[in-house]
Backbone bond lengths (Angstrom), bond angles and torsions (degrees), N, CA, C in turn:
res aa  C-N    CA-C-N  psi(-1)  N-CA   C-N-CA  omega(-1)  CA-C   N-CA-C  phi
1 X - - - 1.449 - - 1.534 111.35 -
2 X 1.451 114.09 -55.63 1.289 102.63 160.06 1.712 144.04 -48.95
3 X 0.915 100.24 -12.99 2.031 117.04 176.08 1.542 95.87 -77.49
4 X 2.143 106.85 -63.91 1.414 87.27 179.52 1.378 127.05 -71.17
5 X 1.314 142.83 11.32 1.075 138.57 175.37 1.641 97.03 -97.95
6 X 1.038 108.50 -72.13 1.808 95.25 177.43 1.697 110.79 -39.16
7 X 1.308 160.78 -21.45 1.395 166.00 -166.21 1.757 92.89 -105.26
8 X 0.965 118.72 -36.17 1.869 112.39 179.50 1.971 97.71 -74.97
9 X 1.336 86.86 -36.74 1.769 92.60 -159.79 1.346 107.53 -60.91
10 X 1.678 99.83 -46.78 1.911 111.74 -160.47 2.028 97.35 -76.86
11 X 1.426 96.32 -29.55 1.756 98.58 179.98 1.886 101.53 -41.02
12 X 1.316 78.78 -73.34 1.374 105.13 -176.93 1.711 116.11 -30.13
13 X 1.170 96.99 -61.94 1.208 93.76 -177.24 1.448 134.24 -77.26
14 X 1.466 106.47 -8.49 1.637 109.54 155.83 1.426 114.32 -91.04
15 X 1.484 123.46 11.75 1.187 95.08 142.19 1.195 124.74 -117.79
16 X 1.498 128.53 -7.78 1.470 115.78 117.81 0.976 113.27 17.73
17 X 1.588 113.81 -114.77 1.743 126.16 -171.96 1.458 112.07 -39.45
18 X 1.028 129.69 -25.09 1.032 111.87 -165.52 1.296 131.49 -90.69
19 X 2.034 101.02 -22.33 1.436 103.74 169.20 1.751 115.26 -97.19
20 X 1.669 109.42 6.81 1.461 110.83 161.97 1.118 112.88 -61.12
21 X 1.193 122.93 -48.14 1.193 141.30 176.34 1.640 120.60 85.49
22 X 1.767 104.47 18.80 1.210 116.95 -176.92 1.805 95.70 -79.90
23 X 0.908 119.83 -36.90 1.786 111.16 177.69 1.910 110.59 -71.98
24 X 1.223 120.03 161.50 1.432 126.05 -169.18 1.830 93.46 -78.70
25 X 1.166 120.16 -153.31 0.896 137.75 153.54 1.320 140.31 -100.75
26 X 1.579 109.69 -12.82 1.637 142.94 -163.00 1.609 71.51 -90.33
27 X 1.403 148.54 -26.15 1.681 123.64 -151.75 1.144 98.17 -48.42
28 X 1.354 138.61 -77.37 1.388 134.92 -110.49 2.092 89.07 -90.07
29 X 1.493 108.11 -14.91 1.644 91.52 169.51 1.613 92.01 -84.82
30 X 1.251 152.22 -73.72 1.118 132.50 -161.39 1.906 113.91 -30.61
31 X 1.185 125.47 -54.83 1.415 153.45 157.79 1.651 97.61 -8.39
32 X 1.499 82.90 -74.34 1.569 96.13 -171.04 1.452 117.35 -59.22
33 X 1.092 92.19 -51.54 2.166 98.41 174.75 1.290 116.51 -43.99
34 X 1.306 89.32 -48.93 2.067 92.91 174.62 1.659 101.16 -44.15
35 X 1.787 108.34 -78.25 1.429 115.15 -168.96 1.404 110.60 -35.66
36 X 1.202 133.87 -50.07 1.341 143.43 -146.51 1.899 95.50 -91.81
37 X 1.448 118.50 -45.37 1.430 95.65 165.76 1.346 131.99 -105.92
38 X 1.620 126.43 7.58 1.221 127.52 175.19 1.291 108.97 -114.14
39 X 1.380 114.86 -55.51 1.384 136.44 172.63 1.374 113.62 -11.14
40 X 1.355 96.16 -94.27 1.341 129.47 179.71 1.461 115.82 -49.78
41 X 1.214 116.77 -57.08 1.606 118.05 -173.29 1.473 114.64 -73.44
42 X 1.677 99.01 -27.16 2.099 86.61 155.07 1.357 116.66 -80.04
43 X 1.182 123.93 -40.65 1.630 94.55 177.81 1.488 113.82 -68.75
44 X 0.997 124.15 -50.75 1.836 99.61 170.94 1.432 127.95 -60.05
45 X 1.052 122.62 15.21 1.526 130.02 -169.63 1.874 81.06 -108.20
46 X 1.350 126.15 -60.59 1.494 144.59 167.46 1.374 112.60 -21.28
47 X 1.562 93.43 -79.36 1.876 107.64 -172.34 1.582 120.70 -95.53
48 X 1.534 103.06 16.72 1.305 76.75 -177.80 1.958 92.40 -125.58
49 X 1.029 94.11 -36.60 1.815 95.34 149.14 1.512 111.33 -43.59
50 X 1.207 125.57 -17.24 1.877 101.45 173.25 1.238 93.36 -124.03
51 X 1.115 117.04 45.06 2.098 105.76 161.65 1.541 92.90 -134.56
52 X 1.453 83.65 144.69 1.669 117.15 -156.04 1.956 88.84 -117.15
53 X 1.368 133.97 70.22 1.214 118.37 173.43 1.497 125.96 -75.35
54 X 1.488 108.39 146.08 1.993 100.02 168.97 1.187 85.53 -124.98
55 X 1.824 97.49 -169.40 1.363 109.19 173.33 1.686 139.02 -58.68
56 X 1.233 110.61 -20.07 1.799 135.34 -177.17 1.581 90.28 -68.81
57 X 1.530 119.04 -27.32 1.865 102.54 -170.33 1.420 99.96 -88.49
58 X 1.409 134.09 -16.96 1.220 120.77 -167.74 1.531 132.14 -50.64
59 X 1.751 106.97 -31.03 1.300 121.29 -173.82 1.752 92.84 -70.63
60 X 1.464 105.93 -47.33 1.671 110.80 175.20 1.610 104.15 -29.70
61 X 1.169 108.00 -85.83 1.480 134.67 -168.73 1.764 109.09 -38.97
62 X 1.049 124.19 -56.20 1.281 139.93 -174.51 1.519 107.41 -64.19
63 X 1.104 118.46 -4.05 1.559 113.17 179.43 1.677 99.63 -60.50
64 X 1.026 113.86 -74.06 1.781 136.00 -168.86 1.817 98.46 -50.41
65 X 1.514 95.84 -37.26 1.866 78.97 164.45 1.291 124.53 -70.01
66 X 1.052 117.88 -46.20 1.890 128.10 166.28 0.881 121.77 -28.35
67 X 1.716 98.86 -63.20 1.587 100.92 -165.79 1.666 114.56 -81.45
68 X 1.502 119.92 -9.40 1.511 133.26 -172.49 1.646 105.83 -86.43
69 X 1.854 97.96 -24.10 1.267 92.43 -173.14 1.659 107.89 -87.40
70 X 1.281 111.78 -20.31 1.565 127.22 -160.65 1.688 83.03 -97.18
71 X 0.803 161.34 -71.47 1.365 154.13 156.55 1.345 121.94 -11.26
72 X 1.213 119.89 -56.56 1.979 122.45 158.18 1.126 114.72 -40.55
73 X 1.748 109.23 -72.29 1.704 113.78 165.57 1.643 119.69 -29.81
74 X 1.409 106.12 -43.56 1.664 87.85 -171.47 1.173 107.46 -110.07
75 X 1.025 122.88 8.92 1.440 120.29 159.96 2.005 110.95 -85.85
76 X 0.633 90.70 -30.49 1.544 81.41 -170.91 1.649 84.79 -85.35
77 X 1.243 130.10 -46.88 2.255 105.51 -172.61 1.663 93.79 -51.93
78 X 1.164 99.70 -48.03 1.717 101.23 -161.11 1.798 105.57 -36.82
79 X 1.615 84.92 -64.99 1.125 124.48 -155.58 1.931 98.40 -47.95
80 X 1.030 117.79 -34.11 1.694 140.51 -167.38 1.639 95.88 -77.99
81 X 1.294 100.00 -59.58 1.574 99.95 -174.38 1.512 122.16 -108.28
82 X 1.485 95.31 31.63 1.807 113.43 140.79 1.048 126.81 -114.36
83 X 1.867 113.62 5.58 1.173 120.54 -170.79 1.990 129.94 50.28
84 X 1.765 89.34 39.94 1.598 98.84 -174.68 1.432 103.36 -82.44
85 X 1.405 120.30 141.12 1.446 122.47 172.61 1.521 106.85 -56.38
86 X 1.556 118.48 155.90 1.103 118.02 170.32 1.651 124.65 -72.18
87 X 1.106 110.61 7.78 2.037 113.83 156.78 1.230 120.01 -86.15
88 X 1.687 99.80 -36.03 1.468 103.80 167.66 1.375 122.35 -56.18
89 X 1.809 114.14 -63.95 1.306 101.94 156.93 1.098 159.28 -0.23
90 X 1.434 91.91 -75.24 1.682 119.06 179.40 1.191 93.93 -59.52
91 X 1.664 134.17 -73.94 1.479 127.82 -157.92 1.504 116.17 -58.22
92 X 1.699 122.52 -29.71 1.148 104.19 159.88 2.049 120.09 -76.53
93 X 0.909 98.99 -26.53 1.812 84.44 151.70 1.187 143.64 -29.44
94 X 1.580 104.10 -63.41 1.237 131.51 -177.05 2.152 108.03 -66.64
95 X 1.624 82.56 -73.94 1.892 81.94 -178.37 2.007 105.41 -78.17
96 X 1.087 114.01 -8.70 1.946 92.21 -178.60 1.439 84.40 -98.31
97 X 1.584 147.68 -21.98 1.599 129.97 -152.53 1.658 80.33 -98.26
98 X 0.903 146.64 -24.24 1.768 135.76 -178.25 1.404 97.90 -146.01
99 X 2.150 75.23 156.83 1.509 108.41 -141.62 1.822 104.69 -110.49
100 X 0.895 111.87 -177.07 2.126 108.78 -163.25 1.656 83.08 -117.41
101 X 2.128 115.28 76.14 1.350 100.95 179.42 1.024 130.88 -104.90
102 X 1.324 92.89 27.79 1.981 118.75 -171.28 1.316 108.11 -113.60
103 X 1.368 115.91 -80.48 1.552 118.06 -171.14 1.914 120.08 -66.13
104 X 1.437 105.69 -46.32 1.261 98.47 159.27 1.797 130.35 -96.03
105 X 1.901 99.86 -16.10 1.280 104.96 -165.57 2.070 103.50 -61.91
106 X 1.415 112.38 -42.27 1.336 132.25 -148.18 1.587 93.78 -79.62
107 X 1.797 136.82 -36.72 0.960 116.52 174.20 1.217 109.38 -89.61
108 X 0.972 127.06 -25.71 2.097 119.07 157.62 1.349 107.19 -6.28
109 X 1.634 89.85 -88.81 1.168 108.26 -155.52 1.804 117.12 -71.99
110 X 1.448 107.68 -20.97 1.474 96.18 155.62 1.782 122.25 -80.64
111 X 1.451 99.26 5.70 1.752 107.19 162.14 1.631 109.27 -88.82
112 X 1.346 117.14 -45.77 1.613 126.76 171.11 1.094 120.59 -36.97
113 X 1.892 94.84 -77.62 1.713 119.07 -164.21 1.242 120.17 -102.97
114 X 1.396 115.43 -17.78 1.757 126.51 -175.37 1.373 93.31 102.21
115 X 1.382 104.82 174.05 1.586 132.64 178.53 1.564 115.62 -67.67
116 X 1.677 121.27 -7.77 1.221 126.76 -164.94 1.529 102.30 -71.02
117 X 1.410 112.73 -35.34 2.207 133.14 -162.47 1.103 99.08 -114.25
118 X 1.638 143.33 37.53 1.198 161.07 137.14 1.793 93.82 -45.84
119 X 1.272 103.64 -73.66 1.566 105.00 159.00 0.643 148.64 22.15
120 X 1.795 104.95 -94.91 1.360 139.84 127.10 1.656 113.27 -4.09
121 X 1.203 103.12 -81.91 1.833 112.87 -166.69 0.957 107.38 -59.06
122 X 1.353 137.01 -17.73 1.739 141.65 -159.76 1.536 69.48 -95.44
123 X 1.111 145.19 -83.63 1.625 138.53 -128.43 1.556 90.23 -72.33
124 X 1.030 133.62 -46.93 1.874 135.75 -179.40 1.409 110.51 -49.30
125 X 1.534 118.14 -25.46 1.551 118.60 -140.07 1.693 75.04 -122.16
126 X 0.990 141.27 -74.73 1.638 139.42 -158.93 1.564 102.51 -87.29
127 X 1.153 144.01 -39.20 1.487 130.50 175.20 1.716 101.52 -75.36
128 X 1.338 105.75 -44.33 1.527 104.05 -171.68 1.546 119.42 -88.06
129 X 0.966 120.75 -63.04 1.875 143.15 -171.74 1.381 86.28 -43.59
130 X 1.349 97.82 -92.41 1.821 138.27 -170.78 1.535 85.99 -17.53
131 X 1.370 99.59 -81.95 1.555 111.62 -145.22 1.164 103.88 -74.76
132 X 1.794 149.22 -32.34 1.279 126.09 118.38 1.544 137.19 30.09
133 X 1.291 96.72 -86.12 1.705 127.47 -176.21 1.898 105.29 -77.00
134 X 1.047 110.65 -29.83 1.543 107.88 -179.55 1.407 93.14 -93.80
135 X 1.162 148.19 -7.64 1.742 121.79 171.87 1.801 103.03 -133.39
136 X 1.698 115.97 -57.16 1.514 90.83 -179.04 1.236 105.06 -73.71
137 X 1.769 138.83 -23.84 1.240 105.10 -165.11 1.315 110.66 -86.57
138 X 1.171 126.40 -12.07 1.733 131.12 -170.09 1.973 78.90 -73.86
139 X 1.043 154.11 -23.86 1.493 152.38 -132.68 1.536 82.89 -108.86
140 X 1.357 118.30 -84.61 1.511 130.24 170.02 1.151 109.62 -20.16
141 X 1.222 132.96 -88.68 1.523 157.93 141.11 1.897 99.46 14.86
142 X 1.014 93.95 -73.24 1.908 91.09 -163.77 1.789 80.07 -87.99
143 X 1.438 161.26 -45.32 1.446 119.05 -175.00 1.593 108.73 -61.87
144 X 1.149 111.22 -37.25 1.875 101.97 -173.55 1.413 112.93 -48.60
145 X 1.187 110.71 -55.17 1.476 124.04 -174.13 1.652 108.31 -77.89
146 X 1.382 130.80 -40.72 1.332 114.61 172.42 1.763 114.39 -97.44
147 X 1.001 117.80 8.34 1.608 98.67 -157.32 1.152 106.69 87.21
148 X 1.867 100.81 -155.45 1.300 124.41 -163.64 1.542 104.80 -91.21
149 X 0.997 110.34 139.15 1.714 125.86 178.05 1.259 135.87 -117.40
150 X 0.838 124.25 135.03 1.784 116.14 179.11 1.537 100.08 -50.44
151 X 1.427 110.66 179.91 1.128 125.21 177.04 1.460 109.09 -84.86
152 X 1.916 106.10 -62.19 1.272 116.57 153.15 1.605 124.72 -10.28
153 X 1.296 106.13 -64.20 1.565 119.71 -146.99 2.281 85.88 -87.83
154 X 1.455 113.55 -26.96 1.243 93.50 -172.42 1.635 103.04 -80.99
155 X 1.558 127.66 -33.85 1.314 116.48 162.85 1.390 143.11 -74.24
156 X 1.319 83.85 26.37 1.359 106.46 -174.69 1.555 97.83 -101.00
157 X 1.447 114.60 -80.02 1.795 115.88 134.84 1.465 125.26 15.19
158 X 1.232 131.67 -63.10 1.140 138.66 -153.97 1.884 92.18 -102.18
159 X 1.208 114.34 -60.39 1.619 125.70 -169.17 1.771 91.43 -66.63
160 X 1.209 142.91 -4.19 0.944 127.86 146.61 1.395 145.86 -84.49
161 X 1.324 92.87 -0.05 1.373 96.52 -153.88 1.654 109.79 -110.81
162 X 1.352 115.97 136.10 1.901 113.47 -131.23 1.356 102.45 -76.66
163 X 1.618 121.05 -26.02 1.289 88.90 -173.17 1.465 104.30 -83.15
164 X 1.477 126.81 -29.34 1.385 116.57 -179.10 1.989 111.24 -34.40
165 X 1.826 103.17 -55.91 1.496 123.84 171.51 1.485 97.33 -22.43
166 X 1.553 101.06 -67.92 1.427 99.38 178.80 1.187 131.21 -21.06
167 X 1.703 96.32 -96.69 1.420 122.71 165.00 1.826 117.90 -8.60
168 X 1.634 99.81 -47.13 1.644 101.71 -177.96 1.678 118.55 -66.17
169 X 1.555 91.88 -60.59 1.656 104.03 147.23 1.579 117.76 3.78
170 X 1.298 70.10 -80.81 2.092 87.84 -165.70 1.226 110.22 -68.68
171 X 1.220 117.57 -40.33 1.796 115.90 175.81 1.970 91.33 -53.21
172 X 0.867 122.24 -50.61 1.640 115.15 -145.35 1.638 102.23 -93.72
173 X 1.219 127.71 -8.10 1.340 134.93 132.89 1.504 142.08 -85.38
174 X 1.158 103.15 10.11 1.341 113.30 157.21 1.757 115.72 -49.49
175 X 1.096 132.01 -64.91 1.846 101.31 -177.71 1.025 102.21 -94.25
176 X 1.290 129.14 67.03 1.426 156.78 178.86 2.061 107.48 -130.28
177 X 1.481 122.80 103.69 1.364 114.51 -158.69 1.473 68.34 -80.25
178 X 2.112 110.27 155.99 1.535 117.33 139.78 1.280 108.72 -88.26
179 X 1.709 100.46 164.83 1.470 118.59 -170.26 1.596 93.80 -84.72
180 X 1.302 123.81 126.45 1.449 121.05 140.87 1.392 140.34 3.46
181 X 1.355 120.88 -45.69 1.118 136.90 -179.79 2.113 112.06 -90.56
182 X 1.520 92.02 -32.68 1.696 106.37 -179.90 1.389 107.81 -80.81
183 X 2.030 122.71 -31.08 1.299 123.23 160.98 1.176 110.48 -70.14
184 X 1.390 144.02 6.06 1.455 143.54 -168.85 1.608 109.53 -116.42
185 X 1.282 109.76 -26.74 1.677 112.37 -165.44 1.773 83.73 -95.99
186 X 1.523 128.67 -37.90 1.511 125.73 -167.80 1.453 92.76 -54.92
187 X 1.595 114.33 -70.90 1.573 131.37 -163.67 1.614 96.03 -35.38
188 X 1.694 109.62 -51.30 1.755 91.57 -166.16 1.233 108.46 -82.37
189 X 1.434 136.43 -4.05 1.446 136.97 -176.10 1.746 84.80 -87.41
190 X 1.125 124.78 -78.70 1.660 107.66 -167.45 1.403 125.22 -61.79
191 X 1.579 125.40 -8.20 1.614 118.56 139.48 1.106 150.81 -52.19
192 X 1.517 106.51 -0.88 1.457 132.85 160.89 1.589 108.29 -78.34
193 X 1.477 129.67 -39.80 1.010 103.40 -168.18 1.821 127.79 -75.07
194 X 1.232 113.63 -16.57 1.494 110.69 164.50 1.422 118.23 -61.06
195 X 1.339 139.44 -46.58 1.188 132.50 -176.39 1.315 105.88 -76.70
196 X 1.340 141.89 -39.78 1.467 145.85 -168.09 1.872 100.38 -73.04
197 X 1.069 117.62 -42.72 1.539 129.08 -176.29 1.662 105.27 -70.10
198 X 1.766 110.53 -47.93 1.095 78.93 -167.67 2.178 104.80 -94.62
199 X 1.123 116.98 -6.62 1.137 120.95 147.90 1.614 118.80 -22.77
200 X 1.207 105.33 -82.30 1.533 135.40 179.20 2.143 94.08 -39.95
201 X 1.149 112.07 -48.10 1.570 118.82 -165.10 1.480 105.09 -70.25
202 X 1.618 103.28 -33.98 1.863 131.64 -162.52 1.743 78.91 -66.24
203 X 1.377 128.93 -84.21 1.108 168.79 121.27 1.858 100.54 70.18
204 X 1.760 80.27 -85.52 1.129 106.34 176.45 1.804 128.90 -83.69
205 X 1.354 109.15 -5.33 1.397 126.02 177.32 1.457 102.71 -50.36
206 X 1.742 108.95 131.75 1.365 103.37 178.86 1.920 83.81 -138.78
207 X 1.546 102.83 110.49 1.577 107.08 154.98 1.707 127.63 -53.14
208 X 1.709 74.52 -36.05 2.096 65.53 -167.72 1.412 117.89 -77.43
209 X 1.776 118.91 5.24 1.356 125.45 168.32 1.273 106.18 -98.69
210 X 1.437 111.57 40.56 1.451 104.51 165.07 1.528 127.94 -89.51
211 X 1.577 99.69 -34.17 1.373 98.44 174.61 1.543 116.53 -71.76
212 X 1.253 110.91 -31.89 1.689 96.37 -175.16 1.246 113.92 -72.15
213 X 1.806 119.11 -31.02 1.230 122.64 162.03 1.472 138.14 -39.90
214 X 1.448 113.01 -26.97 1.503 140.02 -139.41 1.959 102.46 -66.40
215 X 1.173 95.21 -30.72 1.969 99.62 175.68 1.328 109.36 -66.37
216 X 1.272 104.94 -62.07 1.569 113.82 -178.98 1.175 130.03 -46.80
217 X 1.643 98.95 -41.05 1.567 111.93 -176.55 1.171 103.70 -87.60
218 X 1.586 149.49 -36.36 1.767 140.92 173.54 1.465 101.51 -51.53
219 X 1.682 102.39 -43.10 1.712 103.47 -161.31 1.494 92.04 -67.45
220 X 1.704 138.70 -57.70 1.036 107.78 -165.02 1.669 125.79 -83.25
221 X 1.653 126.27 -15.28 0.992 132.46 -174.37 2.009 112.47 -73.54
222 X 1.666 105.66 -5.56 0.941 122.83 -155.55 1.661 95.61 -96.93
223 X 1.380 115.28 -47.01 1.715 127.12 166.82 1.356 110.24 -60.59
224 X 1.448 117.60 -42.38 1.588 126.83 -151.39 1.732 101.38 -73.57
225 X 1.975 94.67 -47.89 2.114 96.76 -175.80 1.274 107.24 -106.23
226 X 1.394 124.04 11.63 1.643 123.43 -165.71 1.635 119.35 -133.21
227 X 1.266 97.22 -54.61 1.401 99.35 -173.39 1.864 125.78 -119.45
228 X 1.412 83.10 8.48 1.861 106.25 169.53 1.512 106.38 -75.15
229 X 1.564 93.73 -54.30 1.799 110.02 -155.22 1.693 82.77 -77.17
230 X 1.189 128.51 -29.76 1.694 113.06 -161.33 1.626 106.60 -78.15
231 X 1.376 109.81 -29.83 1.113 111.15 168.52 1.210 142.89 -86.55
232 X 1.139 119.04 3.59 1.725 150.06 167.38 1.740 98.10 -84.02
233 X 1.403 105.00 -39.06 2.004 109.98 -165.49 1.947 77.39 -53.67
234 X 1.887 105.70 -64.75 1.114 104.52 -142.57 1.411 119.46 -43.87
235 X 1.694 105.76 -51.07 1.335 133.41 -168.60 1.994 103.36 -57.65
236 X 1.382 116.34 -53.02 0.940 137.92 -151.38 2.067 97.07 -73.48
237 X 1.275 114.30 -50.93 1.172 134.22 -151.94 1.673 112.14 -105.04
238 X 1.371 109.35 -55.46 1.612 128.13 177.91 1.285 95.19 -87.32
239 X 1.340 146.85 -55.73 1.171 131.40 -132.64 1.709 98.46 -111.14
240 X 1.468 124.11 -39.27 1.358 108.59 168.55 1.369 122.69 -110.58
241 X 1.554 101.50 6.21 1.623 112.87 164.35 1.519 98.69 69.50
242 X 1.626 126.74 56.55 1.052 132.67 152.80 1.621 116.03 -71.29
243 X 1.277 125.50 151.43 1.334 111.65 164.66 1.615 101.37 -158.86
244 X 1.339 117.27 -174.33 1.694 133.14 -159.91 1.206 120.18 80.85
245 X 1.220 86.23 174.49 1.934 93.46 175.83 1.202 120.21 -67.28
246 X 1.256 117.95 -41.19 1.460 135.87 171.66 2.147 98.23 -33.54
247 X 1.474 102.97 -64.81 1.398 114.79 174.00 1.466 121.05 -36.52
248 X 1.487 109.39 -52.53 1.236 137.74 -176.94 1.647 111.92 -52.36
249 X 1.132 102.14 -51.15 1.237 110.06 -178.11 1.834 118.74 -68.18
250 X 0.996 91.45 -49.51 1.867 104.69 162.02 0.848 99.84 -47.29
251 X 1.363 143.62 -65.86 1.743 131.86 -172.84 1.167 115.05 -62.45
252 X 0.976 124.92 -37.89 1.828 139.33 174.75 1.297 108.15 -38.46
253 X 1.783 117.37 -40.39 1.162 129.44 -153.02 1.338 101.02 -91.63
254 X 1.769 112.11 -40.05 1.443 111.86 172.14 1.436 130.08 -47.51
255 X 1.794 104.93 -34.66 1.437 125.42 169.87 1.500 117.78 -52.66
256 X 1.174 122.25 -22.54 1.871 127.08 -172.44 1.095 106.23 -68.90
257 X 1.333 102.78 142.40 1.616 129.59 -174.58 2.127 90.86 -53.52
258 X 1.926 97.63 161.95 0.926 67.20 163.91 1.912 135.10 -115.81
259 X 1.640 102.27 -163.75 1.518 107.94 -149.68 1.834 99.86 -64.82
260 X 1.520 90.93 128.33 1.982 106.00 163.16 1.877 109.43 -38.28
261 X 1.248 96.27 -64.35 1.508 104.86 -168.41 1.987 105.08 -59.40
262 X 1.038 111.87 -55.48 1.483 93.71 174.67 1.225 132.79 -56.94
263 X 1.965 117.09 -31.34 1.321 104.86 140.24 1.243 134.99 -21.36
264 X 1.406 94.13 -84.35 2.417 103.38 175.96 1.566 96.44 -31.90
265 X 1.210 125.57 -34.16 1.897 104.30 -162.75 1.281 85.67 -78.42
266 X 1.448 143.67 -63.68 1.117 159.94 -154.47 1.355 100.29 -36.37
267 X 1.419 103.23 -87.33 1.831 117.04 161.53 1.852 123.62 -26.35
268 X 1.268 101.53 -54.50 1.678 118.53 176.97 1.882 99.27 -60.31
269 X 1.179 115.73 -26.07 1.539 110.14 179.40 1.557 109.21 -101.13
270 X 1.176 113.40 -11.15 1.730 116.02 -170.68 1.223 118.85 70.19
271 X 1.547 109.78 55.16 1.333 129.55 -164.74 1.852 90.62 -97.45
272 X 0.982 134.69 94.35 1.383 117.53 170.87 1.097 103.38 29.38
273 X 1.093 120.57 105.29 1.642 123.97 178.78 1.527 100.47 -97.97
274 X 1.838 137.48 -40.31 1.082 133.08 -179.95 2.062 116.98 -60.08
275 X 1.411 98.00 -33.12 1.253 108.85 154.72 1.242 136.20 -74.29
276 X 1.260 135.03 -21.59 1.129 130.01 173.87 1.546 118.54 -96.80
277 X 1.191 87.69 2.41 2.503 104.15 -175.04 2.039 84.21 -98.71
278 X 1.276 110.51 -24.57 1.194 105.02 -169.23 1.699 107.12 -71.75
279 X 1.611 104.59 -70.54 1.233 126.21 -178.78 1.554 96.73 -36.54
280 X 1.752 138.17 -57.44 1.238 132.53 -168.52 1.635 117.48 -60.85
281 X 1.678 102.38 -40.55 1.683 131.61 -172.32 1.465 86.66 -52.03
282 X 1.743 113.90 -70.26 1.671 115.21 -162.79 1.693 130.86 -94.36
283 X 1.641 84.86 -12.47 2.050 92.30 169.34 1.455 93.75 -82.74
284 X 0.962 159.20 -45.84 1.359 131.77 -144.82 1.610 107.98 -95.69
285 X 1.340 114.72 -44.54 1.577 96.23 169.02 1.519 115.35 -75.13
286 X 1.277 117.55 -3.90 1.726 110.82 170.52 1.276 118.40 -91.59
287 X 1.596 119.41 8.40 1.419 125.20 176.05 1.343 104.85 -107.86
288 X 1.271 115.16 17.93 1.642 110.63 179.59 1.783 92.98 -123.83
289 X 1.257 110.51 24.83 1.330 116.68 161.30 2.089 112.79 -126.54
290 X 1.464 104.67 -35.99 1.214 106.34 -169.87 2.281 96.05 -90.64
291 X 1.637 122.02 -19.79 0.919 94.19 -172.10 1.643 127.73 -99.56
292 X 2.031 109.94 4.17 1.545 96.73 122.88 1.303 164.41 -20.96
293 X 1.154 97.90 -30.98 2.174 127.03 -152.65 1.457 89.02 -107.39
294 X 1.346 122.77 -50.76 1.778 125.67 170.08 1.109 93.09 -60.38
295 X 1.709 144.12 -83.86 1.374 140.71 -154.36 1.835 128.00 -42.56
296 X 1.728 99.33 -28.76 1.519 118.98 166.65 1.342 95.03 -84.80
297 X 1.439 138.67 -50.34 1.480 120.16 -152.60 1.597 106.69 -72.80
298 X 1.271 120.01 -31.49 1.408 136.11 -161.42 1.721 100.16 -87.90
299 X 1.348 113.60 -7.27 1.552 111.77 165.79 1.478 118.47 -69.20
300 X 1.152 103.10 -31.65 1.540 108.50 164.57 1.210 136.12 -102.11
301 X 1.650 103.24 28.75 1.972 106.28 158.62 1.558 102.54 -103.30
């Protein structure tokens, strides 16, 4: 309850600022810069330094690849024979191919399953989400917005980019204990990024581009709470005969609105930015209606 009240609050209040008109208009890139170089690279410096993975998490982990990869695929046929520009594209890539499995995914599911598959969501959200968004989506991300790229020049892209830096970081200090005080300054540096992100989303939210938006946004909110997660059930459940709660919960995760932070990349590249404030503005409070309906349906895999 407290997450959704802080996410109603921070909405709110970037748009607040925005029709005071005491903030510039440049905020939500200043906003973003923060997230993208402090933000971000402490919490993966945080959470990914204390995960200990083997082989049993992989099926975990691989959800967010599936569904990011099955999300590209149908966004771009779609996307071709709706005649969507390639920014459009890309931004539904980015926010319908990944899911919000941290800030809203993690109290879900300790609303779902209890605090025991917290676990769970950490391995979905930092092996999968995270690491996702630091290599294919930074990939997605800079072809939408630039064209065609060297190969060179796109791993160049990705190996720059801080939280990935991070991410490496933390893999290579892993049997490395942190000091108490260095897990304490990360935690409050990456507690900035929910309020600053969804600020930044509040910010830039424009209702009255809803109607022209309205294709883009069914088509992608429609993959992101409907036909992502149904196709993960199939693959996941029918097709390699996964089962438990443990399972359950992985799909749960597929169900999440989608992810804040791939927005900011979205936006940070000039990915349709009126579309992608949209997709965040109307998937996330409409997944606190559709991700009930997963939590009953998924009782019976």
């Amino acid at each position: 309850m407290q997450n959704i009240i802080l996410l109603v609050v921070c909405f709110l209040l970037g748009m607040g600022l925005r029709r005071t008109g005491r903030f510039p208009e440049a905020t939500p890139a200043a906003l973003n810069g923060f997230i993208i170089h402090v933000s971000l690279p402490a919490l993966a410096l945080l959470y990914v330094h204390r995960l200990h993975p083997d082989a049993t998490v992989l099926y975990v982990a691989a959800m967010a690849w599936v569904l990011f990869g099955l999300g590209c695929l149908f966004f771009r046929i779609v996307g071709r024979i709706a005649g969507l520009s390639r920014s459009t594209t890309g931004a539904l890539m980015l926010t319908g191919g990944l899911g919000n499995t941290s800030f809203v995914g993690l109290p879900m599911i300790e609303a779902y399953y209890g605090k025991a598959y917290l676990g769970t969501g950490l391995l979905v959200d930092q092996l999968g989400s995270f690491l996702v968004l630091s290599t294919l989506g930074i990939f997605v991300a800079t072809l939408s917005s630039s064209g065609a790229v060297s190969g060179r020049q796109m791993a160049r892209r990705i190996a720059l980019f801080p939280p990935f830096q991070a991410l490496v970081l933390a893999a290579i200090l892993m049997p490395l204990p942190f000091p108490g005080w260095l897990e304490a300054v990360l935690q409050k540096l990456g507690d900035t990024l929910t309020p600053l992100a969804l600020a930044s989303v509040g910010f830039q939210l424009r209702f009255a581009s809803f109607r022209r938006h309205l294709g883009p946004l069914s088509l992608g909110l429609f993959y992101k709470l409907l036909l992502g997660p149904a196709l993960l059930t199939i693959l996941y459940v029918y097709l390699l005969g996964a089962h438990g709660e443990t399972v359950r919960v992985v799909l749960f995760e597929a169900a999440m609105a989608p992810m804040i932070t791939a927005g900011i990349i979205a936006v940070d590249h000039d990915l349709d930015p009126p579309l992608v404030t949209l997709m965040l503005g109307v998937g996330i409070p409409l997944s606190f209606l559709t991700l009930p309906c997963w939590w009953w349906l998924l009782r019976t895999v």
